[in-house]
C-alpha positions as CSV (number, residue, x, y, z in Angstrom):
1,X,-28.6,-29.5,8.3
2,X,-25.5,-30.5,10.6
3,X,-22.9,-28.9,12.0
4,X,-20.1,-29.7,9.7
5,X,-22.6,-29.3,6.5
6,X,-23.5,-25.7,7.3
7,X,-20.0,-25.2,7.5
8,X,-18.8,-27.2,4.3
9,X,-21.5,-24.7,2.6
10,X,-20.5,-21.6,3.9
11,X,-16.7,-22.4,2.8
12,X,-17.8,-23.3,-0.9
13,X,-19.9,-20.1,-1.0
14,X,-16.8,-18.0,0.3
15,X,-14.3,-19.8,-2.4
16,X,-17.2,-19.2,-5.3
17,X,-17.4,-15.9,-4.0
18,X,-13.5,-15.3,-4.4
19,X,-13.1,-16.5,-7.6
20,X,-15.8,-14.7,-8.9
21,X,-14.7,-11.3,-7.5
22,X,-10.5,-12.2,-7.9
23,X,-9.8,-14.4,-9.8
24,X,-12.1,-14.1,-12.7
25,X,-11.0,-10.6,-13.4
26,X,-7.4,-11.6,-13.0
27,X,-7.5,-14.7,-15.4
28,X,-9.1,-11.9,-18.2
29,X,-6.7,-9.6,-17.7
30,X,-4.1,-12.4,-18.1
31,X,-5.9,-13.8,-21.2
32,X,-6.3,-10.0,-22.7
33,X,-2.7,-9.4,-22.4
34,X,-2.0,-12.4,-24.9
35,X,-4.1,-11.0,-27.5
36,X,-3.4,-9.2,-30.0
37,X,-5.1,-5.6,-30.6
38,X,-8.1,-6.0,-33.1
39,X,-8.6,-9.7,-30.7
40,X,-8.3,-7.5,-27.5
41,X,-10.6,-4.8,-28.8
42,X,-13.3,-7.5,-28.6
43,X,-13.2,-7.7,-25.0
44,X,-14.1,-11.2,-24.5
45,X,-12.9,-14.6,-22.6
46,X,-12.5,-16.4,-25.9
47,X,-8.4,-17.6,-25.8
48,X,-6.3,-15.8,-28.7
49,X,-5.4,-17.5,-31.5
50,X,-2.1,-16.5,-31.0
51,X,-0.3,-15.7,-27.9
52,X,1.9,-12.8,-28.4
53,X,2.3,-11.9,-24.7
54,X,6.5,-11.4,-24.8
55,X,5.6,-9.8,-27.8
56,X,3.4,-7.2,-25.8
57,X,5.7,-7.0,-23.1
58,X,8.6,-5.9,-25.3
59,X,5.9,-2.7,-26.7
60,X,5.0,-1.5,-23.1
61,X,8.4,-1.4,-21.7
62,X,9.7,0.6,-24.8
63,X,6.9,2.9,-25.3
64,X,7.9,6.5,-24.7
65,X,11.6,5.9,-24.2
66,X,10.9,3.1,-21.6
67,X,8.9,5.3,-18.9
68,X,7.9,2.1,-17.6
69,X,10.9,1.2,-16.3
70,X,11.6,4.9,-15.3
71,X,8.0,4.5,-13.4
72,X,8.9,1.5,-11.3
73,X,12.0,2.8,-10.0
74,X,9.9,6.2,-9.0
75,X,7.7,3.7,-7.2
76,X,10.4,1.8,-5.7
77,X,11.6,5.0,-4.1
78,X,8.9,6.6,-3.1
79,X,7.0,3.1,-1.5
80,X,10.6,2.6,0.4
81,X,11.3,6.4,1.6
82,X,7.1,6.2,2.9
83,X,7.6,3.1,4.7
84,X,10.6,4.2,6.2
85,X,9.4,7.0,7.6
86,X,5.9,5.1,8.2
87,X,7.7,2.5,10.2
88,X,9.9,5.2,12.5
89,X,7.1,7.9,12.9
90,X,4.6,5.9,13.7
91,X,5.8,3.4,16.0
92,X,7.7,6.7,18.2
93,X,4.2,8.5,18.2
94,X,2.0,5.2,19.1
95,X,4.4,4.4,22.3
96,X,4.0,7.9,23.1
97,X,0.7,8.1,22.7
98,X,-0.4,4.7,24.5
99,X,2.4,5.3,27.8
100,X,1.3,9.0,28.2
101,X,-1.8,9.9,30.8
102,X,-2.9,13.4,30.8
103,X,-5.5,15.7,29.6
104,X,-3.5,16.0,26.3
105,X,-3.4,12.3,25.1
106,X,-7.5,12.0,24.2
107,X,-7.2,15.1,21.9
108,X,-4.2,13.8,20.4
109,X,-6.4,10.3,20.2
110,X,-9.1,12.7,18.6
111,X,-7.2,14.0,15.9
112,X,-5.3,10.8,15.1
113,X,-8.7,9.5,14.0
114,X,-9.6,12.7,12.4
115,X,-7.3,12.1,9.6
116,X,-9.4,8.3,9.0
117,X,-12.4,10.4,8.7
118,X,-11.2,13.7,7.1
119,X,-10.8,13.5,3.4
120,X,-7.3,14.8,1.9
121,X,-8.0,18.6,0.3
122,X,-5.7,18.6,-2.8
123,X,-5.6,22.4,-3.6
124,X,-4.9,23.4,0.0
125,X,-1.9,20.7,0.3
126,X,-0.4,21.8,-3.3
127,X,-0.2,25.6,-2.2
128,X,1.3,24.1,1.3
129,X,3.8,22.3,-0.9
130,X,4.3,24.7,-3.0
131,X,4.8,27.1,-0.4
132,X,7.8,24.6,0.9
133,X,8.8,24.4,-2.6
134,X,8.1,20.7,-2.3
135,X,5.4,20.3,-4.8
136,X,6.1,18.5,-8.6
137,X,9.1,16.7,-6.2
138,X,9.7,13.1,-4.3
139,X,10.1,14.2,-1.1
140,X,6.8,16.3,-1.3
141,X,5.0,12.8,-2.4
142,X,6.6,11.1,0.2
143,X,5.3,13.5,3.2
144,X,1.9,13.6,1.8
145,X,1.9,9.8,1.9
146,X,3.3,9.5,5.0
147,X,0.8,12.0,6.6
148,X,-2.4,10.0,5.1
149,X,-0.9,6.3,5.8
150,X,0.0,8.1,9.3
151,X,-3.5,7.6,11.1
152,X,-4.0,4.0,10.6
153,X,-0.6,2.5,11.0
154,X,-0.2,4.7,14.4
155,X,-3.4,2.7,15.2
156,X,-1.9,-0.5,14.8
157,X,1.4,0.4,16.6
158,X,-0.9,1.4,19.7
159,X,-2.8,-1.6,19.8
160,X,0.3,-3.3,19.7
161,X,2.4,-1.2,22.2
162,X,-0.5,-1.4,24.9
163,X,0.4,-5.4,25.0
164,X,4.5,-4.7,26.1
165,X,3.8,-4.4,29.9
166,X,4.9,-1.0,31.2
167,X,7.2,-2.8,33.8
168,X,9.9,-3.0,31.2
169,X,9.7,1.2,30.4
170,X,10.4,1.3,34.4
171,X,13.3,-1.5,34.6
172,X,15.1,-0.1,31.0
173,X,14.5,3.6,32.7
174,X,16.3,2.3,36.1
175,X,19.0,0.6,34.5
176,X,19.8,4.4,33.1
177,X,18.0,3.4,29.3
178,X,16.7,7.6,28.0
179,X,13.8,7.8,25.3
180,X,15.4,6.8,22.3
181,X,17.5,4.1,23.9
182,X,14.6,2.8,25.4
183,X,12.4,2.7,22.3
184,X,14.7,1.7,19.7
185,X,16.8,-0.7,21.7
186,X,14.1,-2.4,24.1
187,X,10.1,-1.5,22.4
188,X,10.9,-1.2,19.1
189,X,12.6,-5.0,18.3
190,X,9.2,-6.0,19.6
191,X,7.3,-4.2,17.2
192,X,8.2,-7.2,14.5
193,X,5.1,-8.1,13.4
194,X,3.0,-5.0,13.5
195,X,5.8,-3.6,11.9
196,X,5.4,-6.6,9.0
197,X,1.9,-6.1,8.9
198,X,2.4,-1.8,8.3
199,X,5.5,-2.7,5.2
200,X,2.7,-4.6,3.3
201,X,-0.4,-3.3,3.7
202,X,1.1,0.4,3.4
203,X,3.8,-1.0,0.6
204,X,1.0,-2.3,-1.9
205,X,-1.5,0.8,-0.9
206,X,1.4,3.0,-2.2
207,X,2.6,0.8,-5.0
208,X,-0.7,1.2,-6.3
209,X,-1.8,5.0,-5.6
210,X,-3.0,6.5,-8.7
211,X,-4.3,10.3,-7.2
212,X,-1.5,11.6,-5.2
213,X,1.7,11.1,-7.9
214,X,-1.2,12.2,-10.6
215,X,-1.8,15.5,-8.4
216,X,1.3,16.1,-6.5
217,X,4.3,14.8,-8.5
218,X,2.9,15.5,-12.2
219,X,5.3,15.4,-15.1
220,X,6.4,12.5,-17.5
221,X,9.6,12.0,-15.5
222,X,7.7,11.6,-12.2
223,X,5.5,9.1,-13.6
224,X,4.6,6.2,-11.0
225,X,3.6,3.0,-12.8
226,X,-0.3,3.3,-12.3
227,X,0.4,6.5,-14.5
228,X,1.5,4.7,-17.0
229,X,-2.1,3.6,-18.0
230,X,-2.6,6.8,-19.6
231,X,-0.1,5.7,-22.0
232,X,-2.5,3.3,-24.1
233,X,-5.7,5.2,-23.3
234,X,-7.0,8.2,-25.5
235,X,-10.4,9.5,-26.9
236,X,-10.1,7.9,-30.4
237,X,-7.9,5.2,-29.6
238,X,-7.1,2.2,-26.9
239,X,-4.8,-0.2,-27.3
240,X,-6.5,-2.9,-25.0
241,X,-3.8,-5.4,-25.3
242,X,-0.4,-3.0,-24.0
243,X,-3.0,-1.6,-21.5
244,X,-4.1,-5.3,-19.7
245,X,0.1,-5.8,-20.1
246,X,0.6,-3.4,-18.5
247,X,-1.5,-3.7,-15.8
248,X,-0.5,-7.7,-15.6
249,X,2.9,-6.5,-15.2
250,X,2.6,-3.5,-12.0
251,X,0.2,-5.9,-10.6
252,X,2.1,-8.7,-9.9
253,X,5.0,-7.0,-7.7
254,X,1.8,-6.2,-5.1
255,X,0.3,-10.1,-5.5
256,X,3.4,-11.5,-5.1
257,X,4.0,-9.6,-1.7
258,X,0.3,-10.1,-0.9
259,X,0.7,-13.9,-1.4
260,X,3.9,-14.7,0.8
261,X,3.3,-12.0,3.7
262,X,-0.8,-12.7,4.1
263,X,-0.1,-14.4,7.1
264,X,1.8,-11.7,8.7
265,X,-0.9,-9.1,7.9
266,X,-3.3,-11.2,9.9
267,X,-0.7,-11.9,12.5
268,X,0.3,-8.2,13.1
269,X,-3.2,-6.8,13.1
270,X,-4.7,-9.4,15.5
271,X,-1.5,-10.2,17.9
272,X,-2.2,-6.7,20.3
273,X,-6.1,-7.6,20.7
274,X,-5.6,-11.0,21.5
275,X,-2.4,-10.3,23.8
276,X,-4.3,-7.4,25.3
């Protein structure tokens, strides 16, 4: 088998692969959110005999006094207070951490990837929030998932930082530039596309949390929109159509990010290995 063969296969295997994994559970959730109930209940791929999917729409965003819409605006906050303080702690504590030398840095280094290893404990962080008088609120959500998204994104920032060649920290310093000048007018402008590559990844990962609103932010008011699946769920009943509607509608904000910014994800993960 040639050269350009092998490869031909191994490219047609991939796509097969892809739409077997993606894009066959994404066209039956589509086709299940058209249905109607007693043809959703059936759980099949055969196409509805009618499509009542604005019809569907209409009956998840007014169920319970529209919490949907009182879901994706909890989301919207807390995904752009996270990434906020993602972006700024992160990037400070990776130039810190990849310019400093001493004994200190390695155990700092340690316990940075600690928190990849270490599972979250939910009981001891509620009592630590509750302590602060933070738990059941936004700000308490928005800590906790800044401190788990911490870890990884200060990972990329390093990689990233170790690229910028320490002879601009010396000529900013000797033109009179101090720490936070230095960073945020010189380091952090260059930080573009790791920064990209932390807003999406960390923007659909917290779009879509289900566990930490569910444990840390309980409450019908507080309900993110993966919460919202409990609304169509029960013992005795499911209403399989509103639920795949709802999921087709608090997936596509993520897909449609995913779709337009993939590029930059690879970008900003691979540009400090291959500059460094």
């Amino acid at each position: 088998m040639s050269r350009s063969l092998r490869k031909f296969c191994i490219e047609a295997v991939a796509v097969l692969i892809s739409i077997i994994v993606f894009w066959i559970p994404l066209y039956f959730v589509i086709l299940t959110a058209m249905k109607s109930a007693p043809e959703a209940s059936l759980m099949n791929l055969a196409w509805p005999s009618k499509i009542q999917l604005w019809q569907n729409i209409k009956d998840v965003i007014v169920v319970r006094d529209y919490m949907l819409l009182r879901a994706f605006w909890n989301s919207f906050v807390l995904t752009l207070l996270s990434l906020i303080g993602l972006v700024l702690f992160c990037s400070m504590a990776a130039f810190v951490m990849q310019r400093r030398r001493d004994k200190a840095s390695s155990w700092i280094s340690f316990f940075v990837l600690a928190g990849l290893i270490i599972p979250p404990a939910i009981v001891p962080t509620i009592w630590v929030l509750d302590e602060l008088h933070l738990f059941k609120t936004m700000a308490g959500l928005v800590l906790v998932e800044v401190a788990l998204g911490f870890p990884f994104c200060v990972l990329l920032y390093q990689g990233f930082v170790a690229a910028i060649p320490r002879e601009i920290d010396e000529a900013a310093v000797v033109d009179g530039y101090g720490g936070y000048r230095l960073f945020f007018t010189i380091i952090f402008p260059l930080l573009k596309p790791v920064t990209a590559t932390v807003i999406v990844t960390q923007s659909v990962f917290i779009f879509n949390d289900f566990t930490n609103p569910l444990y840390f932010f309980p409450g019908s008011k507080n309900a993110t929109v993966q919460l919202t699946l409990y609304n169509f769920t029960s013992q005795f009943l499911s209403q399989w159509n509103l639920l795949f509607t709802d999921i087709l509608l608090i997936t596509i904000p993520p897909l449609i990010l995913f779709i337009f910014f993939n590029k930059k994800i690879v970008a900003g993960m691979t540009a400090g290995s291959v500059k460094g």
